[in-house]
C-alpha distance (Angstrom), angle and dihedral (degrees) to the residues before:
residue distance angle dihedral
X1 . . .
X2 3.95 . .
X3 3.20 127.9 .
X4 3.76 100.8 -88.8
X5 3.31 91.6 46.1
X6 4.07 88.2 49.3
X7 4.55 84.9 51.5
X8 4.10 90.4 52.1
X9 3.86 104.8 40.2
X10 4.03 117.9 108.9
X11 4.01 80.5 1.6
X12 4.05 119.7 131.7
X13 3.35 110.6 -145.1
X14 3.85 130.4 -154.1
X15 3.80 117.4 -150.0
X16 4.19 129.7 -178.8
X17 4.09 111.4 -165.4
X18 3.37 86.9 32.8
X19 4.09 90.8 143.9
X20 3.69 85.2 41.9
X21 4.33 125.0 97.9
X22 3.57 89.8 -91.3
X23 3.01 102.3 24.6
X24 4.19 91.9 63.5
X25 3.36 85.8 45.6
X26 3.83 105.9 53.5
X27 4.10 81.8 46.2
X28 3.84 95.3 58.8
X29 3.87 90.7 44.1
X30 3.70 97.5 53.1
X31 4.26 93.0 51.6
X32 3.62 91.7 49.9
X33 3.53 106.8 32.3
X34 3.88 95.5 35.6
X35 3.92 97.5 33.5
X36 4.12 94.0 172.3
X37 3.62 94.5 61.0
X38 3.99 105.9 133.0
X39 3.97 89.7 -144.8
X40 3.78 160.9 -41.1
X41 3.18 127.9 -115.5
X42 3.90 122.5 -161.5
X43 4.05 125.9 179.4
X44 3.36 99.7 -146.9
X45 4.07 130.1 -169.5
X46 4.03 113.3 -126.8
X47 3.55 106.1 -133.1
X48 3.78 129.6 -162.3
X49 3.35 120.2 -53.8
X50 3.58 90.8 -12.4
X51 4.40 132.8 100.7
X52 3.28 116.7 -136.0
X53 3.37 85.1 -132.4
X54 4.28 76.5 64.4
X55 3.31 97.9 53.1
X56 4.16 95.1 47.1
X57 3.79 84.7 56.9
X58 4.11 97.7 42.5
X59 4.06 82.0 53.1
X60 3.69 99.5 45.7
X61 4.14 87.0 44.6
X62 3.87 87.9 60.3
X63 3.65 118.2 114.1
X64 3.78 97.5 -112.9
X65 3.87 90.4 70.4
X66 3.59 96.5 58.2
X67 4.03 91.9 93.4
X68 3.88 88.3 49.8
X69 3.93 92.0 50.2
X70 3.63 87.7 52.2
X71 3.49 94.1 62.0
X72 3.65 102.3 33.1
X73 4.28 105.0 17.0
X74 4.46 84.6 -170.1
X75 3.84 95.8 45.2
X76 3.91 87.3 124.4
X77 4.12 94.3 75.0
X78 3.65 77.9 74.6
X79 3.33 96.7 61.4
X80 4.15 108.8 69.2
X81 3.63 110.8 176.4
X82 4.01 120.4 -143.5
X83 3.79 112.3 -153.6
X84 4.25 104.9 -135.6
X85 3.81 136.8 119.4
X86 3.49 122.3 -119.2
X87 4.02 95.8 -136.4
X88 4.32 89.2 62.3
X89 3.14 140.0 91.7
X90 3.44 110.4 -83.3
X91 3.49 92.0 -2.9
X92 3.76 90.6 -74.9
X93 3.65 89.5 -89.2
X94 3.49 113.4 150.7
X95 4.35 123.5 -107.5
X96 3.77 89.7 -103.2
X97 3.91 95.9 45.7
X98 3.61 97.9 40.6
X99 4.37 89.2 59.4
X100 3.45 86.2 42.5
X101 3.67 90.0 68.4
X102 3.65 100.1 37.7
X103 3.93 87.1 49.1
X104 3.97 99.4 43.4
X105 3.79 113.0 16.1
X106 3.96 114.1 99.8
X107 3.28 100.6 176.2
X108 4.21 135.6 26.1
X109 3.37 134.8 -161.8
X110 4.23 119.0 -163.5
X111 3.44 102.3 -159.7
X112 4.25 96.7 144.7
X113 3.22 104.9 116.0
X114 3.99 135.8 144.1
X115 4.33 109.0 -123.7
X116 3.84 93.9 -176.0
X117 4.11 99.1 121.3
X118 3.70 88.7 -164.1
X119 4.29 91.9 54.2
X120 3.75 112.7 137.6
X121 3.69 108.5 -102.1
X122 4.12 90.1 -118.6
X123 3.74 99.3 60.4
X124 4.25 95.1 29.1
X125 3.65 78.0 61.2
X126 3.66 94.2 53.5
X127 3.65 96.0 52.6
X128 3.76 107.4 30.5
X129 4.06 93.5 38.8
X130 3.95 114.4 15.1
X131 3.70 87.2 46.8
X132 4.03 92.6 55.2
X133 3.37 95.8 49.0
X134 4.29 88.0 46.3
X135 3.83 86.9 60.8
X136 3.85 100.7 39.2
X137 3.96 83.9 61.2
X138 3.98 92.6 44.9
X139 4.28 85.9 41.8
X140 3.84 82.4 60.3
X141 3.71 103.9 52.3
X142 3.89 90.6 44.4
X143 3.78 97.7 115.7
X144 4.17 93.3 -153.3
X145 3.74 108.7 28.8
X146 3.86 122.4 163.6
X147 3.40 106.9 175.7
X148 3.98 135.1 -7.4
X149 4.09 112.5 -162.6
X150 3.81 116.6 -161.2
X151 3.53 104.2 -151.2
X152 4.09 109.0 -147.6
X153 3.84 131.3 141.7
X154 3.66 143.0 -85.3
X155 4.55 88.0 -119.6
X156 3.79 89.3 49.5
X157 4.16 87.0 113.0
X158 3.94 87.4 15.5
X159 4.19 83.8 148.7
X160 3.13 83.0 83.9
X161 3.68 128.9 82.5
X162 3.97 104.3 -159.8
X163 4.52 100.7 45.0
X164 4.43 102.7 -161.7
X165 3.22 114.5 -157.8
X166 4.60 92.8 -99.6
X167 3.53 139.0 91.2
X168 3.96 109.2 -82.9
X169 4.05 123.6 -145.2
X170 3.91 104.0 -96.6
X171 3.12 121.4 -122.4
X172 3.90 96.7 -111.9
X173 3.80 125.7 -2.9
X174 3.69 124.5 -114.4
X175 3.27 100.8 -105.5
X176 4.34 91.8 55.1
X177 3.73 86.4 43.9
X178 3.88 89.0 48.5
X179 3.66 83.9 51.7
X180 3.73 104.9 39.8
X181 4.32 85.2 48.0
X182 4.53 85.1 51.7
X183 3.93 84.4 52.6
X184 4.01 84.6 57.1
X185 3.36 93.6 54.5
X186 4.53 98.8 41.7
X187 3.40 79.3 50.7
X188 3.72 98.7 58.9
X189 3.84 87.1 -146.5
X190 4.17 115.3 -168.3
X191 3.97 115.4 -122.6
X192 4.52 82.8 -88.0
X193 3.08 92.4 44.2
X194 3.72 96.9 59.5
X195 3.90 93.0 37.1
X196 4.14 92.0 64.1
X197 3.75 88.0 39.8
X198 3.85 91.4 50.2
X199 3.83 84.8 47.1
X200 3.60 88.8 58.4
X201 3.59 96.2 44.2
X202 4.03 104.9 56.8
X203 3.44 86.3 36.8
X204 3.87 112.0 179.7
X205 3.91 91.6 22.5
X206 3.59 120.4 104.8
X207 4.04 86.4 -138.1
X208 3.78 156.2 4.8
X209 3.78 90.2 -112.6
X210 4.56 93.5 56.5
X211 3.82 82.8 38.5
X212 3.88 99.2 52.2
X213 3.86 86.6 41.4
X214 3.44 93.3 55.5
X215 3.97 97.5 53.9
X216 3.57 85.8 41.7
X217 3.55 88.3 64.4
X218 3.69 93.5 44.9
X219 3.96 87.8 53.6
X220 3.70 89.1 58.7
X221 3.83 99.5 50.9
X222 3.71 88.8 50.3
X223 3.57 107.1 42.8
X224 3.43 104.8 36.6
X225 3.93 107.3 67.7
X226 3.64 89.4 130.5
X227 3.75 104.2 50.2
X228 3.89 147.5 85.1
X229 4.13 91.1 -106.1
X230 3.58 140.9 164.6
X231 3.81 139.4 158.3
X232 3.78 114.4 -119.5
X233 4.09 111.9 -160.6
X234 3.34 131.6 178.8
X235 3.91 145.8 170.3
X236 3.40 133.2 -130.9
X237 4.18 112.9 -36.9
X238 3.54 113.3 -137.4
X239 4.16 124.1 -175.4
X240 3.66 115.4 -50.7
X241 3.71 111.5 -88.0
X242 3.80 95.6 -145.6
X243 3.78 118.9 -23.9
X244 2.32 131.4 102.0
X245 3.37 90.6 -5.5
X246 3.84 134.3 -14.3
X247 3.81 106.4 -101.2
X248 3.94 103.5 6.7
X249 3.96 118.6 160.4
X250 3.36 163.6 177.2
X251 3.86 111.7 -119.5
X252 3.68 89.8 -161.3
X253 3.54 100.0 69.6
X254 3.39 117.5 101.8
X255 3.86 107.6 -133.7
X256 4.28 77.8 58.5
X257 3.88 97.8 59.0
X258 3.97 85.6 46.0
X259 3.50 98.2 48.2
X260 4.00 84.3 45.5
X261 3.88 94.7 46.5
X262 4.34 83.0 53.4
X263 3.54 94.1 51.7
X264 3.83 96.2 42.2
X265 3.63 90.6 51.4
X266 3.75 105.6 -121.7
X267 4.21 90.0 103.6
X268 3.82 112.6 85.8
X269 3.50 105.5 148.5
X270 3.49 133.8 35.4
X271 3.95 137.5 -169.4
X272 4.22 96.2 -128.0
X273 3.45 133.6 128.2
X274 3.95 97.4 -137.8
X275 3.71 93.8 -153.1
X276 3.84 98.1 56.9
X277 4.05 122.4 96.1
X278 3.87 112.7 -87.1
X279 4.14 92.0 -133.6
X280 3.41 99.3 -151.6
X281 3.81 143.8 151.5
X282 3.92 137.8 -173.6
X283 3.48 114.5 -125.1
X284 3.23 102.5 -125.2
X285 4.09 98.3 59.2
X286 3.39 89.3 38.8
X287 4.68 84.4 60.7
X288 3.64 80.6 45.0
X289 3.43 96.7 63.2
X290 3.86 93.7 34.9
X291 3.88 86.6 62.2
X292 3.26 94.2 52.0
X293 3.97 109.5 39.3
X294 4.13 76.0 59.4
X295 3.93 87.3 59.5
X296 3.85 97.1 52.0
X297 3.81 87.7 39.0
X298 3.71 87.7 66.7
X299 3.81 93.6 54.8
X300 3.79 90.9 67.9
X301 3.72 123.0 70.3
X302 3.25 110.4 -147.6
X303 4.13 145.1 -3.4
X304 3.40 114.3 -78.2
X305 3.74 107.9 -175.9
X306 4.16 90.1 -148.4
X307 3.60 94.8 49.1
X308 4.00 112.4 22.7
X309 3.76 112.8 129.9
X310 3.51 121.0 -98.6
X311 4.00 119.5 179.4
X312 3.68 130.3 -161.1
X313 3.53 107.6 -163.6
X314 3.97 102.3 -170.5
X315 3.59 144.8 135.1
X316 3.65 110.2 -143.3
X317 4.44 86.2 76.5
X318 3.92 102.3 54.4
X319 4.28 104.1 14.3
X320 3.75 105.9 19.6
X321 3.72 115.5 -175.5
X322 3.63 124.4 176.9
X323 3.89 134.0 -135.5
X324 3.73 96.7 -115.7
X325 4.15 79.3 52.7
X326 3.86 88.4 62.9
X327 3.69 96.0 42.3
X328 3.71 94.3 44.2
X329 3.92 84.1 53.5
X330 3.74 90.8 53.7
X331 3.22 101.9 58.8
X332 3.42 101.1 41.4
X333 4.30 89.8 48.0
X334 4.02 83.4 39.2
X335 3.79 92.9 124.7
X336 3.64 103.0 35.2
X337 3.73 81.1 55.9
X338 3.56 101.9 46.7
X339 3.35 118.8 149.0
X340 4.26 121.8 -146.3
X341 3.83 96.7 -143.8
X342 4.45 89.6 53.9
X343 3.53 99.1 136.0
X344 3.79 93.7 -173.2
X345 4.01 135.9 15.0
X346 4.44 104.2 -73.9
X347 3.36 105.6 -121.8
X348 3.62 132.4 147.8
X349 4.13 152.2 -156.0
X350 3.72 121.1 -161.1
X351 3.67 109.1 -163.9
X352 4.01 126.3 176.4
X353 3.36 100.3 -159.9
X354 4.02 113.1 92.6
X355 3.64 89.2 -151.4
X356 3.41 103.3 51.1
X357 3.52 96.4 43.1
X358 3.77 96.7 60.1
X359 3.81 89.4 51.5
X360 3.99 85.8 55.8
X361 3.54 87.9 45.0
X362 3.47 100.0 60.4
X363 3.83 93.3 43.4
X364 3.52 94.0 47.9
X365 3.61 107.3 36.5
X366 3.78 101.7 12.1
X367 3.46 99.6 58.4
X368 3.86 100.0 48.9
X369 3.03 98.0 53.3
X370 3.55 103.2 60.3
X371 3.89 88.8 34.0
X372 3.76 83.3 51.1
X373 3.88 95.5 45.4
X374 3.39 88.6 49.7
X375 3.74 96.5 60.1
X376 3.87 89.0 52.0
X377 3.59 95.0 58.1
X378 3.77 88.6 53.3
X379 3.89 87.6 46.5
X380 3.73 82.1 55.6
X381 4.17 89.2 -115.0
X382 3.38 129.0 126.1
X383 3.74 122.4 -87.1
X384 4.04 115.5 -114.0
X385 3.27 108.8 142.0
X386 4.04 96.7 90.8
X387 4.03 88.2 48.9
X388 3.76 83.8 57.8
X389 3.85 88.5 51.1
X390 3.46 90.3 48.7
X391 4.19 93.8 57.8
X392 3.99 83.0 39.4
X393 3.54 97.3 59.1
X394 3.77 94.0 44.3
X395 3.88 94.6 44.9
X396 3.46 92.9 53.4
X397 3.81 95.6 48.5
X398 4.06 98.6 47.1
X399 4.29 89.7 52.6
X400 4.04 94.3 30.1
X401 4.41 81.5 92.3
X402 3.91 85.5 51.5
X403 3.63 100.9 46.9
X404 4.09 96.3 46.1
X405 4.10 107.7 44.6
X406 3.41 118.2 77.5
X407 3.92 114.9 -158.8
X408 3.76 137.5 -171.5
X409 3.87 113.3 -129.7
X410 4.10 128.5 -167.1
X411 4.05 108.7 -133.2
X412 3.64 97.7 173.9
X413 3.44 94.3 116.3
X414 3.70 93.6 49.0
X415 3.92 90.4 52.3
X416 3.78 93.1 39.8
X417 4.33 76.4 59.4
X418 3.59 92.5 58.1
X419 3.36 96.2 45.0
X420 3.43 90.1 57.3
X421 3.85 97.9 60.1
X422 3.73 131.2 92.7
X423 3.55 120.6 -111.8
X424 3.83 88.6 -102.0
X425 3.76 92.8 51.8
X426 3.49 82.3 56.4
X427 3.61 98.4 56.8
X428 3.27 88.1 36.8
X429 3.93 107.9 48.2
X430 3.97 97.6 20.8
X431 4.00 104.8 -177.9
X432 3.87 92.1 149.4
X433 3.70 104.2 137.4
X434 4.03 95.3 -153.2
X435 3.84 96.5 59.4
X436 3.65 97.0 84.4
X437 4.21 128.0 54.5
X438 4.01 113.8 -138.7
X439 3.71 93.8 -122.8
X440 4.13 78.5 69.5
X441 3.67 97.8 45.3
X442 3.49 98.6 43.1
X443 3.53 90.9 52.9
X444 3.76 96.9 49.9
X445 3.49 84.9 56.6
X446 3.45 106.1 57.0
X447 3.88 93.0 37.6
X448 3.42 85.3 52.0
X449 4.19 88.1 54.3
X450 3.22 93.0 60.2
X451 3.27 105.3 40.4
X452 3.93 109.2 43.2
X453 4.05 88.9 26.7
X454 3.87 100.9 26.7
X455 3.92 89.9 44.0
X456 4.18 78.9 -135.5
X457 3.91 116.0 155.9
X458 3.41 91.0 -133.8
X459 3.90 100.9 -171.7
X460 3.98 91.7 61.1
X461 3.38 101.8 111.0
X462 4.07 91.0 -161.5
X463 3.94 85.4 50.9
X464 4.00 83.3 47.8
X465 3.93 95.7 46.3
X466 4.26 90.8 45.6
X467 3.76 94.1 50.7
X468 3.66 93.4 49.5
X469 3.94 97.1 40.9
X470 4.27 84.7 51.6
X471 3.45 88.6 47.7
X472 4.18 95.7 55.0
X473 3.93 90.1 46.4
X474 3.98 83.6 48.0
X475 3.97 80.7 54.7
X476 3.24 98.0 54.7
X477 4.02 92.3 47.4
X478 3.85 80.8 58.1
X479 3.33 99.4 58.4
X480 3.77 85.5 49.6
X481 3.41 96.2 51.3
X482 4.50 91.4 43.6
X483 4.14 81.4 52.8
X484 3.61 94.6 58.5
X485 3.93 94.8 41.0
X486 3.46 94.8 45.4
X487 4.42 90.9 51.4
X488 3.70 85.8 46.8
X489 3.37 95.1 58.4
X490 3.91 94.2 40.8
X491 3.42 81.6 54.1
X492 3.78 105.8 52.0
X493 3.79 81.4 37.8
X494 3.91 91.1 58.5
X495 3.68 97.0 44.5
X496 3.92 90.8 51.7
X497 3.77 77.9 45.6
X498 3.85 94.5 59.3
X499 4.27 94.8 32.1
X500 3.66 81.4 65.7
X501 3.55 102.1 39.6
X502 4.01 93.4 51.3
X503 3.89 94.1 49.6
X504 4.05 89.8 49.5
């Protein structure tokens, strides 16, 4: 048994975004990886119409278990759900539940945590602040706690160019925010109203979700002296690279839909500066890491604001890649990524320049789509195109901030971490962010896209051979299409040419 395994085993284990990408992730890893742990823990949200005792069973069902229920077929009576809701009191957990974890759990997890960048400022700071503060009172009446992880991200201070490895001042505290958020609601703002005065609020933050994380993170370092405590932050997740299996993701995210909307065909032009560092992660290191930041946690004894453990677990340090990397890969892998449901030729513009991009926007994506809905009404179909638009438009504009800066991050504690392990622990919990090559991970991604979003059988080589041949006569429509556009413009262009010629 290593030395991980050693930390977890006979350990109960309290997690928050349990249902969540992550959060389903971390789960799975710990039961196979760590098979002595005593059990998990999840507070779970009943939704409508559905038990949690529903949803547990709908999560274990998924796909990505299927290598854990080979080894252990009953590795769900681990898994004991506790109905609650993040944004009460106490987690809404019930007066038996909530000693239960303050006399049994060892070690927590806070993962809950709302990712919406466009989340009204009210209920962002329920989730991403209240909740914080919820647990850091629970984390101090648990009577044998070995490590608590806060689980934030690598943009929580992402006004800043150069992110160390330490807990920043936030921008507010929570009880100002608290304040400013009961001012929203005397006020009886309208749904504009509160948008310019959220504006004004976070300030130099590109959103409520970076700005709650950020005095989140503040809350911890302050109010945590006493605790087992570190900071957990990390970049954007991409698909799983290998566990638990190659490619798994979350459809929600919203790097996914764009890299969908590219390979489908209905993405032209995209708000990224090319040049700037791609900060992303695969899930499955980034768990890896998770795990074990938890298992150094536990080896210090309390919260020492000068020294607590914060960990950046990003890519841009150690195996930078850039965007124009991952669109140059694209296009070159365009057919041995082809997807059956293109409905036009991928290609794509990145362009920097706000400005220029919206005018490329609305020629590009604009225009289709009503020409396009247009056509379906006369087809007697519905319209959808615009809708599409719509989600376009706002897509682009909530990850525009993400894929323009360009920041430097410290991961010294993160490699101090892996230098730390045993060569077992290694093997065991690989997070080293140099032992893959983009080509790989980019191609796990999108594979993983179509396959786990797509519902695409991706090793049918017939399947494989259709979607490419579609996607070379959808080529040649594009060229079609780029002849006409470009002798339209000529045109226009030649009678401006001759308007002004004939009045000189």
């Amino acid at each position: 048994m290593t030395e991980i395994q050693q930390f977890y085993s006979d350990q109960s284990i309290f997690i928050t975004g349990g249902t969540g990408f992550l959060g389903k992730i971390l789960i799975e890893k710990l039961l196979r990886s760590c098979p002595n742990i005593k059990v998990i823990y999840i507070l779970i949200r009943p939704k409508k119409g559905k038990q949690i005792t529903d949803r547990i069973k709908e999560m274990t069902s998924s796909l990505m278990f299927e290598s854990l229920r080979e080894i252990d077929p009953n590795f769900d009576k681990k898994i004991i759900p506790m109905p609650g809701d993040i944004i009460e009191p106490n987690f809404g957990l019930s007066s038996a539940d909530l000693e239960l974890i303050k006399k049994e759990v060892s070690i927590i997890f806070h993962a809950a945590a709302t990712t919406r960048f466009d989340e009204p400022l009210k209920i962002a700071l329920k989730i991403n602040v209240d909740s914080v503060k919820t647990m850091i009172d629970i984390c101090k009446e648990c009577k044998n706690l070995k490590s608590f992880v806060y689980v934030s991200t690598a943009f929580s201070n992402c006004i800043y160019q150069h992110v160390e490895e330490k807990a920043y001042p936030g921008p507010l505290s929570h009880e100002k925010l608290s304040e400013l958020v009961g001012v929203m609601d005397q006020l009886n703002m309208s749904k504009k109203e509160e948008i310019r005065f959220t504006k004004l609020v976070i300030g130099k933050f590109p959103n409520t979700y970076c700005f709650t994380k950020s005095i989140a993170e503040e809350l911890i370092s302050k109010n945590t002296k006493d605790l087992p405590v570190c900071i957990y932050r990390f970049s954007i997740a991409l698909a799983a690279l290998k566990e638990p299996l190659e490619g798994w993701l979350d459809s929600k995210q919203a790097l996914t839909q764009a890299l969908i909307g590219l390979g489908l065909g209905v993405i032209r032009v995209m708000s990224i500066n090319g040049n700037a560092n791609m900060e992303t992660v695969p899930i499955d290191l980034a768990c890896n890491c998770l795990i074990a930041s938890a298992w150094e946690t536990s080896t210090s004894k309390n919260n020492k604001q000068e020294n607590m453990r914060v960990y950046n677990y990003v890519s841009g340090t150690d195996n930078p890649v850039t965007w124009n990397y991952l669109k140059d890969y694209l296009r070159t892998q365009r057919y041995n990524l082809a997807m059956k449901k293109a409905v036009y030729h991928p290609e794509v513009i990145f362009i920097k320049s706000f400005h220029l991009y919206f005018l490329l926007h609305y020629i590009f994506h604009f225009l289709p789509a009503v020409i396009g809905d247009v056509i379906l009404r006369i087809l007697g179909r519905k319209p959808v195109l615009y809708k599409v638009f719509k989600k376009g438009t706002k897509l682009s504009l909530v990850i525009r901030f993400f894929t323009n800066g360009q920041w430097e991050f410290d991961t010294d504690n993160v490699k101090s971490l892996w230098g730390k392990l045993s060569i077992n622990d290694k093997k065991l919990f690989n997070f080293d962010i140099t032992s893959f090559t983009w080509d790989e991970m980019i191609s796990r991604h999108c594979e993983g896209g179509m396959k786990y979003v797509l519902g695409t059988d991706i090793n049918a080589k017939y399947e494989r051979e259709l979607a490419a041949r579609k996607l070379r006569r959808l080529f040649y429509i594009h060229q079609v299409v780029r002849g006409i556009f470009y002798s339209i413009v000529l045109w226009i262009l030649w009678k401006i040419y001759n308007l002004l010629f004939n009045r000189l």
